[in-house]
C-alpha positions in Angstrom: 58.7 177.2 -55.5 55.6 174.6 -54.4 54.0 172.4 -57.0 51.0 171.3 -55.6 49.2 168.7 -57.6 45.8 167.1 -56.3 43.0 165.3 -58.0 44.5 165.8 -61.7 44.9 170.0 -60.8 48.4 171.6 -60.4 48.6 174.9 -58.5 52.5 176.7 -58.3 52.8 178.8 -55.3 56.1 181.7 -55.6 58.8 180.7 -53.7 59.2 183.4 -50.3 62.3 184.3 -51.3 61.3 185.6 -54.7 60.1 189.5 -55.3 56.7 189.7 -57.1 58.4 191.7 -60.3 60.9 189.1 -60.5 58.3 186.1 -60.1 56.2 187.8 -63.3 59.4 187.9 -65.2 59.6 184.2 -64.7 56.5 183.1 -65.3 56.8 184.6 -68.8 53.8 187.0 -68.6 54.4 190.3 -66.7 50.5 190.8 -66.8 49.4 187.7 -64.4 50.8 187.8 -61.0 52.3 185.5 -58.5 48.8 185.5 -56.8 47.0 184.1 -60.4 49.7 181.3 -60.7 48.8 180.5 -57.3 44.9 180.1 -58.3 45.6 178.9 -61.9 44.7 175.0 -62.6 46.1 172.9 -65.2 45.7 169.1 -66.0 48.0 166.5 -65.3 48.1 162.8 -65.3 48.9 161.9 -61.7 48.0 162.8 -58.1 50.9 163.7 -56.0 52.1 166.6 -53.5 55.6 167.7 -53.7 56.6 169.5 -50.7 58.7 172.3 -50.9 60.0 174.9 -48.4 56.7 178.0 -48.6 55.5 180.7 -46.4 53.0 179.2 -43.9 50.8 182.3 -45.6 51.4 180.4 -49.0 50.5 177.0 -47.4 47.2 178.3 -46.1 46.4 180.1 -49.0 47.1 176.7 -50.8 45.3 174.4 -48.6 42.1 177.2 -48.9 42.3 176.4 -52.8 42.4 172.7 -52.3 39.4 172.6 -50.2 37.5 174.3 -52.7 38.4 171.6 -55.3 37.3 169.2 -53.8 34.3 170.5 -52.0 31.4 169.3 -53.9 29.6 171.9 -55.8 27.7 172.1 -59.1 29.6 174.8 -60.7 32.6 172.7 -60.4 31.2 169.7 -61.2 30.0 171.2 -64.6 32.8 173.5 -65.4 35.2 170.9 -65.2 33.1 167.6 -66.5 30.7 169.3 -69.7 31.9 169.6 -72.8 29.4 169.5 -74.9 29.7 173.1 -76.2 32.9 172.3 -77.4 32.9 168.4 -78.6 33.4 168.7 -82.1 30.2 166.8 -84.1 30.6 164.3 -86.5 28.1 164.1 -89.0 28.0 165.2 -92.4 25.9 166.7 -95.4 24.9 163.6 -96.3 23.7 162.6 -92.9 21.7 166.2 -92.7 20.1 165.3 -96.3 18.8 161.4 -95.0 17.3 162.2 -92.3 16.0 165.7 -93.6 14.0 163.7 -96.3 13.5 160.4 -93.7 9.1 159.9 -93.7 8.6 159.5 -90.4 5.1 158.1 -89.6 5.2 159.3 -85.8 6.8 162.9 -86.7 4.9 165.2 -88.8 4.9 168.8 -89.2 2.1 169.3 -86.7 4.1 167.5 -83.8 6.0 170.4 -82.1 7.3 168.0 -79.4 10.6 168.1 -81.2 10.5 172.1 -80.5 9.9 172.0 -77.4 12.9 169.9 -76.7 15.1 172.6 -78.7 13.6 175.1 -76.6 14.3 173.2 -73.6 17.8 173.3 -74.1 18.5 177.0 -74.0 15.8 176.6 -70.8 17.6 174.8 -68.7 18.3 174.6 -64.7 15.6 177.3 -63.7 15.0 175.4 -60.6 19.3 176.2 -59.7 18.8 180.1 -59.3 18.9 180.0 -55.5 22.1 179.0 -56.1 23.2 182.3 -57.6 23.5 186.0 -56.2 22.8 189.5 -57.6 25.4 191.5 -59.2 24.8 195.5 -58.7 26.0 198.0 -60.0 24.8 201.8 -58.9 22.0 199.8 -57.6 21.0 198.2 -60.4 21.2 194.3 -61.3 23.5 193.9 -64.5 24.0 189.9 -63.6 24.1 186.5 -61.4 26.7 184.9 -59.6 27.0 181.4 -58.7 28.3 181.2 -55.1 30.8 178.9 -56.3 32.1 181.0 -59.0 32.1 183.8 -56.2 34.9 181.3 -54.2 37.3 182.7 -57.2 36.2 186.4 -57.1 37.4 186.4 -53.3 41.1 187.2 -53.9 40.4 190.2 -55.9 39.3 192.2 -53.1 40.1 195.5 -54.9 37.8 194.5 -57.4 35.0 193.4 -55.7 33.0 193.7 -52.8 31.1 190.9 -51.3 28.5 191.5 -48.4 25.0 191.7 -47.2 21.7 194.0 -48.1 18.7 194.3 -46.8 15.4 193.5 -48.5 11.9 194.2 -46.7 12.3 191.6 -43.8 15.9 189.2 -45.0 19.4 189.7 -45.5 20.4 189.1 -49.4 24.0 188.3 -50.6 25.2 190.3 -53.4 28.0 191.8 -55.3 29.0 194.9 -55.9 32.6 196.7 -57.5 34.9 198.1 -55.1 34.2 201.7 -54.1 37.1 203.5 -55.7 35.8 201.9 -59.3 33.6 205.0 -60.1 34.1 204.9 -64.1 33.1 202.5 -67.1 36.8 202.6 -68.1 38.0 201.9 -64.4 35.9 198.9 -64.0 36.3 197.7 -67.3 40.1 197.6 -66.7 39.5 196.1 -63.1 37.5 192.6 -64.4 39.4 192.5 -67.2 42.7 191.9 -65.0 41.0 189.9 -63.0 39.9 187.7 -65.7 43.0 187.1 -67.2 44.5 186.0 -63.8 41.7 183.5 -63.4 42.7 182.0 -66.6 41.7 178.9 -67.8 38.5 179.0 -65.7 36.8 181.4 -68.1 38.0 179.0 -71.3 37.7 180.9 -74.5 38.6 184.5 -74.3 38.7 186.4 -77.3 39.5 190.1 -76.5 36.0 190.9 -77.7 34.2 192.9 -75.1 30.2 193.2 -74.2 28.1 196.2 -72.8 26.9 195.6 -69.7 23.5 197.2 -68.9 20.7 196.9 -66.7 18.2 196.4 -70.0 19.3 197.2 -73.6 19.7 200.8 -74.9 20.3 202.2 -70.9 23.9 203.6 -70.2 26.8 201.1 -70.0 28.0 200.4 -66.4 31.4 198.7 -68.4 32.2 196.2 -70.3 33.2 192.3 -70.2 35.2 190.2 -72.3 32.2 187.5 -74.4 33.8 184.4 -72.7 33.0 185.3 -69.1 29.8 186.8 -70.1 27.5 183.6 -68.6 29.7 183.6 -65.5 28.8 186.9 -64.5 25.3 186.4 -65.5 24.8 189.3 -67.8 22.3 189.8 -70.3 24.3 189.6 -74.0 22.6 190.1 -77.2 23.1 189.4 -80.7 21.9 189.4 -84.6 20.6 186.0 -86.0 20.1 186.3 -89.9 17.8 183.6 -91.8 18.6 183.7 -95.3 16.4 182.2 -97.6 15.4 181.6 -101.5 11.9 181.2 -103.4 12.6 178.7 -106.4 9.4 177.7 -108.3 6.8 178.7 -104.8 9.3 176.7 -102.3 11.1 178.5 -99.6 14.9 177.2 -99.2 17.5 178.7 -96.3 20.9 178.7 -96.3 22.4 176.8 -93.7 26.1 177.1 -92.7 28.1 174.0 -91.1 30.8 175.6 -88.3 34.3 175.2 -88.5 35.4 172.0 -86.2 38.1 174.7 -85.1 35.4 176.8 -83.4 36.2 177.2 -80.2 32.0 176.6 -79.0 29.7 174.4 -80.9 32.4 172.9 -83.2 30.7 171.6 -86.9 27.4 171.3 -86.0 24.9 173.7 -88.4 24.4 177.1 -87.7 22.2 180.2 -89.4 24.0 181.9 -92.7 25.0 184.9 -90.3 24.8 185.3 -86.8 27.4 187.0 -84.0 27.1 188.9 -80.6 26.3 192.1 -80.6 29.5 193.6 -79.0 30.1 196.9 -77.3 30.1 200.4 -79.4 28.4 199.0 -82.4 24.7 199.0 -83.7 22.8 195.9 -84.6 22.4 196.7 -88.1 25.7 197.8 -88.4 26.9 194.4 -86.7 24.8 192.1 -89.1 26.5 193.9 -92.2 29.6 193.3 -90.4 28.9 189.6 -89.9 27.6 189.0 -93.5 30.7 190.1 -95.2 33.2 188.0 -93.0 30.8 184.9 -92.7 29.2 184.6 -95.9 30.1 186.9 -98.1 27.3 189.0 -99.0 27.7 192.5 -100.0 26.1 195.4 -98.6 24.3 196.5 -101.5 22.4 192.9 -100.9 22.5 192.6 -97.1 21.5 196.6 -96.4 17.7 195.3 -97.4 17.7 192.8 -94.4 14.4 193.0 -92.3 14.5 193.3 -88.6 11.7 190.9 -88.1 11.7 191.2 -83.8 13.2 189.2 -81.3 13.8 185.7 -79.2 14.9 185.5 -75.5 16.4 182.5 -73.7 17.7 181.5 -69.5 20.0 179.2 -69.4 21.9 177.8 -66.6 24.4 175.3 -67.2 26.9 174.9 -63.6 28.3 178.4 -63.1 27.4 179.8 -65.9 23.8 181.9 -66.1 23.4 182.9 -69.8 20.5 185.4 -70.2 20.4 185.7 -74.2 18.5 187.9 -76.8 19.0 187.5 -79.9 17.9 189.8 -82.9 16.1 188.4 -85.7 16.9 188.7 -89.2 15.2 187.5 -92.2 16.7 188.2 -96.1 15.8 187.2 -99.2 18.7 186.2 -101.3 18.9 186.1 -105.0 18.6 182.6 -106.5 22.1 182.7 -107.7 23.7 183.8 -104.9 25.9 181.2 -103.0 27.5 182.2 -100.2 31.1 182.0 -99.6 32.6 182.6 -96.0 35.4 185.0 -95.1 36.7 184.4 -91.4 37.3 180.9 -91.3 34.4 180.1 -88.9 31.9 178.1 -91.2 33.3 174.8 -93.1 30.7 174.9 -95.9 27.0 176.0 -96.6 24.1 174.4 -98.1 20.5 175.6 -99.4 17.8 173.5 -98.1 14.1 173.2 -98.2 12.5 175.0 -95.4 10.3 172.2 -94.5 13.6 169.5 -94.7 15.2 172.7 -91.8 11.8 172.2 -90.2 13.0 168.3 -89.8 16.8 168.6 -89.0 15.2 171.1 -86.4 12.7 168.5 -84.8 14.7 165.2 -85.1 18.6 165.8 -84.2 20.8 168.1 -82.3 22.6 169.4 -85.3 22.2 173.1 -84.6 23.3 175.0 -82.6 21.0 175.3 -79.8 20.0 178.8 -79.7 19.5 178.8 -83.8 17.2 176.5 -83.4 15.1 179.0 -81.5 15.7 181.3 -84.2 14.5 179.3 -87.5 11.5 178.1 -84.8 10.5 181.8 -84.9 11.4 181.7 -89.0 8.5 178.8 -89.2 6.3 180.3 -87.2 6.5 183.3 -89.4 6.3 181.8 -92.3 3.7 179.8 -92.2 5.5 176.2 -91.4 3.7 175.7 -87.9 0.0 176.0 -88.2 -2.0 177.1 -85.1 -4.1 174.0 -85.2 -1.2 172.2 -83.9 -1.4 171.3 -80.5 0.3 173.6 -78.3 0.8 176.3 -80.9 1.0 179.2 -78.5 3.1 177.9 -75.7 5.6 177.3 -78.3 5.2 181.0 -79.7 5.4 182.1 -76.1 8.3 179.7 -74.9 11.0 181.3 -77.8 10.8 184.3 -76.1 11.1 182.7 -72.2 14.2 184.5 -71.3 14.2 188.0 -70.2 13.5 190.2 -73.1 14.6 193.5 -72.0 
C-alpha cells in the first residue's frame, strides 16, 4: 500500500497485489471501494511522500489527484478554508437581551440597511455562476455543478456522463446520468454510492434524502442525500414556523438557541420550528412532524398553523450552489405555552418582543442566516417595517430573490 501525504491531505492507494474484495475487507467498510480510499482526503500534521512499490496506473491515478489539490480553484479554496457554517457561536441570552434593548441613535426601526445585509448573505457570489454547469436530467435542469466539484464526479463514469450540447450558435458543458440509469430508484442508488465514496468532501451526511425536481410538485427525477444538496445545485425546500404570543397588545416570538452539537450553524438562534422538507412527505405534514420533536407542541395546537406564503434565496458559497425555498409558517401560541424541545437540536428557547427580534435581526449575526429572511417576511407582515421606510419594496422583493419555483 502507498500513503501519499501532500499539503496536510493523505490519499492511500491499494497495494497491486491485493484483490478489490479483499482490499474492502481491510479497510473496514465493504461499501467504499479501493477506488474511494484512493480519492478520500484526511488531515494530517506534516507534508511528506512515502514511496512505496504501486502500479504505474495507481501512480498516475495519484499524481492526477495531486494536481487537482493544488491547482488553484475556488471551490477548493472554500470547501477546505470556510467554516463558518459550522463554528460554534459564543454568545449568550444575556448578550441577545443587551443589545436587543441597546437605543441606538443611528439604528431605528425605519433603517432597513441591517436587512439588507441579512438578505445579502443568503445572496451571495451571483457574479460566480459561469463557474458552474447544468445538471439534466430527461432534458430538464434539476441543478449546477461547479467545474471543480465536477473534477470528483469524473471517476464515477457509470454514474455520470460529462460532454457537450448545443445551444443556438455555442457548445454548453453539462451533466447528465449514465444511460442505463432509467429509474428514480436506479439513480437514487447510483449518487448515493457515489457519495459515500466521496466521503468527507460532502461533510455532514445524515441519511436523510431530498426530491429532486425540475420545479416543486412536478415528478421526482430521484433523490439526494440533504448534505450534498448545494453541491449538486438543486433546488431544496423547507417549512419555517414563526411562533408568536399577544400579551397585553404586544407581539412576542419564540426564539430557539441551536444545540452547539449541530452539525451547521452551531448555537446561534434559530425559528421555534423549522426543517427541510424531505422526500415522500407533505409540508404540513413535515411542520407537525418538526413541532413535536423540536418544541414540543401538540397537534391539537400546531394543526391551526397558517401557511402564510413563501421566501426564496441563491446562494453560492465555493462549490456549493444552494437554491432555497422556504415555507412560511406563522402560529399563535397560547400565553402559557413554553416550549420544550424533543431531538436534542435546540439548547434552550426564549419569548421575546417582536420589535427587540426586529433588533437582534438588524445588529448581529445571531441567526441563522436564512431565518433571518424568514422573521424579515414576519415584520413585514405584521406591521414592523412601515412602507415609508426607505427602500421598502426592494426589501419585500429581495426575500424572495432566489428562484421561487
Amino acid at each position: 500500500m502507498a500513503i501519499i501525504v501532500i499539503d496536510h491531505f493523505v490519499m492511500v492507494s491499494r497495494p497491486y497485489q491485493v484483490s478489490d474484495s479483499d482490499w474492502n475487507k481491510q479497510s473496514g467498510d465493504a461499501s467504499v471501494c479501493w477506488r474511494c480510499h484512493l480519492m478520500a482526503c484526511s488531515r494530517l500534521p506534516t507534508v511528506v511522500i512515502f514511496p512505496l512499490r504501486v502500479p504505474a496506473s495507481s501512480r498516475r491515478l495519484a499524481r492526477r489527484r495531486i494536481r487537482s489539490l493544488l491547482k488553484p480553484s475556488s471551490c477548493n479554496a472554500r470547501r477546505f478554508g470556510s467554516v463558518a457554517a459550522s463554528t460554534v457561536q459564543r454568545f449568550d441570552w444575556d448578550d441577545v437581551v443587551r443589545i436587543a434593548e441597546e437605543v441606538q441613535e443611528d439604528d431605528g426601526p425605519s433603517d432597513l440597511r441591517g436587512y439588507f445585509k441579512k438578505v445579502g448573505l443568503c445572496n451571495r457570489g451571483s457574479e460566480l455562476k459561469s463557474e458552474f454547469v447544468p445538471f439534466l436530467v430527461e432534458d430538464q435542469i434539476v441543478g449546477y455543478i461547479h467545474n471543480g466539484f465536477l473534477d470528483h464526479l469524473r471517476q464515477f463514469k457509470e454514474v455520470f456522463t460529462i460532454g457537450l450540447h448545443n445551444n443556438d450558435c455555442h457548445d454548453e458543458s453539462h451533466v447528465k446520468f449514465h444511460s442505463s440509469l432509467i429509474t428514480p430508484e436506479e439513480r437514487t442508488r447510483a449518487v448515493g454510492d457515489a457519495i459515500k465514496c466521496l466521503g468527507e468532501l460532502i461533510p455532514g451526511t445524515r441519511n436523510e434524502l431530498y426530491p429532486v425536481t425540475s420545479s416543486y410538485g412536478m415528478p421526482v427525477f430521484f433523490s439526494l442525500e440533504r448534505a450534498a444538496a448545494p453541491y449538486f445545485g438543486i433546488k431544496a425546500y423547507g417549512v419555517h414556523m414563526n411562533g408568536y404570543v399577544e400579551m397585553d397588545g404586544q407581539k412576542f416570538l419564540w426564539i430557539g438557541k441551536r444545540s452547539v452539537f449541530k452539525p451547521t450553524y452551531p448555537g446561534m438562534l434559530d425559528h421555534l420550528v423549522a426543517g427541510g422538507l424531505p422526500y415522500g412527505i407533505s409540508c404540513k405534514e413535515n411542520l407537525l412532524k418538526e413541532c413535536e420533536e423540536e418544541a414540543g407542541i401538540p397537534r391539537s395546537v400546531s394543526n391551526v398553523a397558517t401557511s402564510v406564503g413563501a421566501v426564496a434565496y441563491m446562494d453560492i458559497d465555493g462549490c456549493r450552489y444552494k437554491r432555497d425555498v422556504l415555507f412560511c409558517y406563522d402560529l399563535k401560541l397560547p400565553v402559557e405555552f413554553t416550549p420544550k424541545n424533543e431531538d436534542g437540536e435546540v439548547d434552550s428557547f426564549r419569548l421575546v418582543p417582536v420589535s427587540h427580534v426586529a433588533n437582534v435581526i438588524r445588529r448581529t449575526d445571531f441567526f441563522k442566516p436564512n431565518c433571518s429572511l424568514v422573521i424579515i417576511d414576519f415584520l413585514f407582515r405584521h406591521g414592523f417595517i412601515s412602507p415609508d421606510s426607505h427602500g421598502y419594496l426592494k426589501l419585500l422583493q429581495s426575500i424572495r430573490s432566489g428562484d421561487c419555483s
